[in-house]
C-alpha positions as CSV (number, residue, x, y, z in Angstrom):
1,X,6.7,-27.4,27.9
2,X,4.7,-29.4,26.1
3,X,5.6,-30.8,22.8
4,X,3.5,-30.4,20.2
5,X,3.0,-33.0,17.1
6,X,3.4,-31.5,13.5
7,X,-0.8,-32.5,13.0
8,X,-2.0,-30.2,16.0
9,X,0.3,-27.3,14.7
10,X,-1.0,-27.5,11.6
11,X,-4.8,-27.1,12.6
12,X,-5.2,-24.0,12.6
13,X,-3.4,-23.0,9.4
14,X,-5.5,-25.8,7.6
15,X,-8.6,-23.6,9.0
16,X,-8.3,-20.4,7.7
17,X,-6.3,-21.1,4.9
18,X,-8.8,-21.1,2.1
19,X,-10.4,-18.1,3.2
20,X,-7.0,-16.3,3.9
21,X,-6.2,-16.6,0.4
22,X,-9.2,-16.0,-1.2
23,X,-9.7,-19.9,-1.9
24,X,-6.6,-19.4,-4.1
25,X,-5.1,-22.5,-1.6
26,X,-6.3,-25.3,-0.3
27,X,-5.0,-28.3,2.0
28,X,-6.8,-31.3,0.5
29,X,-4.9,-33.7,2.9
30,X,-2.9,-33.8,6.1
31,X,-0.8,-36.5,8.3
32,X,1.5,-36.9,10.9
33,X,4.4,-36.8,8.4
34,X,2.8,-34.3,5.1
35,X,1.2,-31.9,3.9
36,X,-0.8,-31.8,0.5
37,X,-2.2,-28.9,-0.7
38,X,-3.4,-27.3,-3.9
39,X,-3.1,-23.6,-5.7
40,X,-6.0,-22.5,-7.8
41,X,-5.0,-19.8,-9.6
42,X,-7.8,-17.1,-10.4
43,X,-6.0,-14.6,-12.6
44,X,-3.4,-15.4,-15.5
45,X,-2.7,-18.1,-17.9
46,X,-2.7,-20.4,-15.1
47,X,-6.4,-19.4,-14.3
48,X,-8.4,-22.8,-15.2
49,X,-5.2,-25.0,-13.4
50,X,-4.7,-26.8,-10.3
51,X,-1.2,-27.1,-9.1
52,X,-0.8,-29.9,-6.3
53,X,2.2,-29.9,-3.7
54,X,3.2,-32.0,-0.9
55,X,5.3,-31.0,2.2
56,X,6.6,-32.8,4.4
57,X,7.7,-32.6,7.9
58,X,11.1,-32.5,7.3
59,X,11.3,-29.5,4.9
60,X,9.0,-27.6,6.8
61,X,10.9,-28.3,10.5
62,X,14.1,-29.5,9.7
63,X,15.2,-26.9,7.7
């Protein structure tokens, strides 16, 4: 088969993920190697924060 790099599979995600989550979650960057995304909380005593995370490829596939 063909391999696939770890930027196409996460086109689609990227997408529909905002929308999926009711804009709760965003990816506000993407690479060959990570991942950054953002959670905007709209409930809580988090409500007015914005929590940032990267991932990268190695705990998402290696793991």
């Amino acid at each position: 088969g063909q391999q696939r790099t770890f930027y196409k599979d996460l086109q689609q995600p990227h997408r529909s993920i905002e929308t999926s989550t009711d804009r709760q979650a965003s990816v506000v960057g993407i690479d060959e190697t990570s991942v950054r995304g953002a959670l905007h909380p709209k409930a809580g005593l988090t409500v007015h924060a914005v929590f940032y995370m990267i991932l990268s490829h190695c705990d998402i596939i290696c793991k």
